[in-house]
C-alpha positions as CSV (number, residue, x, y, z in Angstrom):
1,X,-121.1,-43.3,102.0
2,X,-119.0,-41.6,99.5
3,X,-121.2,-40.1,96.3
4,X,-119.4,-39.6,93.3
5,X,-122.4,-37.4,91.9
6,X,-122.9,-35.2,94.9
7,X,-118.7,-34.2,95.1
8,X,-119.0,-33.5,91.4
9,X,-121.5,-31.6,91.6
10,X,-120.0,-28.9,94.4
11,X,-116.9,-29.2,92.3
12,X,-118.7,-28.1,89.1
13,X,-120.4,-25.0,91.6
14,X,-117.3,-24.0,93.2
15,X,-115.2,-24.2,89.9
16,X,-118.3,-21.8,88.0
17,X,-118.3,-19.1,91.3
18,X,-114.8,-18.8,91.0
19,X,-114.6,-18.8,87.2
20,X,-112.2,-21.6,86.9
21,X,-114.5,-23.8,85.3
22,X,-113.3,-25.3,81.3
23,X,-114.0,-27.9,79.5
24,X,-111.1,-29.9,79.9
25,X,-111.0,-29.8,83.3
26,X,-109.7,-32.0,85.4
27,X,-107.2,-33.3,82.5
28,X,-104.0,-31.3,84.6
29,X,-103.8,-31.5,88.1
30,X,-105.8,-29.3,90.1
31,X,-106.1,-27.9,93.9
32,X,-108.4,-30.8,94.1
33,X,-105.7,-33.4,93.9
34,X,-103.8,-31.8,96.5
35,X,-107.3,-33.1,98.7
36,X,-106.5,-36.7,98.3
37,X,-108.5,-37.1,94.4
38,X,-106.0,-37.9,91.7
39,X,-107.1,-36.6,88.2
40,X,-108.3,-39.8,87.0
41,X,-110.5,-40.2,90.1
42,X,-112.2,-36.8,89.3
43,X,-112.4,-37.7,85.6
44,X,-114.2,-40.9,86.9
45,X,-116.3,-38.3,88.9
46,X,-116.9,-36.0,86.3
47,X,-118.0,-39.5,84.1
48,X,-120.4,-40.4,87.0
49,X,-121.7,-36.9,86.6
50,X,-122.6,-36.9,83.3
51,X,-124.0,-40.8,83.3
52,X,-126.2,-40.5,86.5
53,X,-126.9,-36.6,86.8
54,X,-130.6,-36.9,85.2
55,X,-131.3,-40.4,87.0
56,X,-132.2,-40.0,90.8
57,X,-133.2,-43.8,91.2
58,X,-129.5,-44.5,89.8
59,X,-127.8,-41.8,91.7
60,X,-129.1,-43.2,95.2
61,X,-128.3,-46.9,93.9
62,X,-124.8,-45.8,93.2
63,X,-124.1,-44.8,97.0
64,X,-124.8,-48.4,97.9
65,X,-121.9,-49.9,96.6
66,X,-118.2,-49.7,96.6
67,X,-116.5,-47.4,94.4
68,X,-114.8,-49.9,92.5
69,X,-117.8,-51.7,91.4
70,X,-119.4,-48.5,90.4
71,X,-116.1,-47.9,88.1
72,X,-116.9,-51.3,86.7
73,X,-120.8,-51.2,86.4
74,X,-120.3,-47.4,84.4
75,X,-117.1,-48.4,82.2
76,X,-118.8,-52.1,81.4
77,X,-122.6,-51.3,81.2
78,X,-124.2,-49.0,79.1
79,X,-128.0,-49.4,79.4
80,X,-129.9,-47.6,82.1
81,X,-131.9,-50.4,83.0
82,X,-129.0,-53.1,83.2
83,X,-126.8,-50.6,85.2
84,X,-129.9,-50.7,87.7
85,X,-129.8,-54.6,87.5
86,X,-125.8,-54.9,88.3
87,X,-126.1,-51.9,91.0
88,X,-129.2,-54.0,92.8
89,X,-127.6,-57.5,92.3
90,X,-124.5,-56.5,93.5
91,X,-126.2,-54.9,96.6
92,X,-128.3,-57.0,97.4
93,X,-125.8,-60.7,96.7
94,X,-123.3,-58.8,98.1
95,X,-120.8,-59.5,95.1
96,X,-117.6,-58.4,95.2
97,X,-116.0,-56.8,92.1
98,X,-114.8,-60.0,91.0
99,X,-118.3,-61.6,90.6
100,X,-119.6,-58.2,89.5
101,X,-117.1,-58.1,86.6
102,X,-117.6,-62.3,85.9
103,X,-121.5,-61.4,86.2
104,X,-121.3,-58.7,83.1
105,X,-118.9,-60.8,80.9
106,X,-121.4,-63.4,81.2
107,X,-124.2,-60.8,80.5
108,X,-126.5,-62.2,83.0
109,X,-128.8,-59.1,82.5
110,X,-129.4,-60.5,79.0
111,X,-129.5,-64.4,80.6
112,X,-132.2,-63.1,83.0
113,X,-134.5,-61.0,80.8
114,X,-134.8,-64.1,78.3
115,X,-135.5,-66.5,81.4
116,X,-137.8,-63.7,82.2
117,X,-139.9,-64.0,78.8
118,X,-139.2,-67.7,78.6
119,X,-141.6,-68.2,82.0
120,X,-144.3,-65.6,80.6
């Protein structure tokens, strides 16, 4: 399956060997949207990059799903640990990213951890 983080990351090489690399890259279009990414998928990539690049658990969990639901899961979710409970539950329920999206409005990360403490 497609990684976001692992693309990135031989963009980021190739763009430091051949000196091309800046800091506002990829806000104009680049060779790399001539290979089929438009500039806001790389600047989703280059946000997956800097979200998941110290995170190996969350980088493997991210190949499991469908692009779209990562998109929602990273612009939606800021905790580490309720990214890994979205990632998981959409894995393993098999939500699409309709539920996924209904799931965060209705925060059930937060609903489960205080069912979690209520049962303790």
């Amino acid at each position: 399956m497609f990684s976001p983080i692992i693309y990135f990351n031989l963009l980021i090489y190739n763009e430091f060997l051949n000196g091309t690399f800046c800091m506002k890259w990829p806000e104009t279009p680049t060779s790399h949207t001539r290979r089929g990414f438009s500039a806001q998928n790389l600047w989703y990539m280059r946000q997956f990059y800097i979200a998941y690049r110290q995170d190996p658990i969350l980088q493997q969990l991210v190949g499991e799903i469908p692009w779209g639901q990562n998109l929602a899961i990273l612009s939606k979710v800021k905790s580490r640990e309720a990214r890994h409970y979205y990632i998981n539950a959409a894995r393993e329920m098999g939500w699409t990213r309709a539920v996924l999206i209904h799931n965060i409005q209705s925060k059930s990360y937060e609903q489960q951890g205080l069912a979690s403490k209520q049962a303790a």
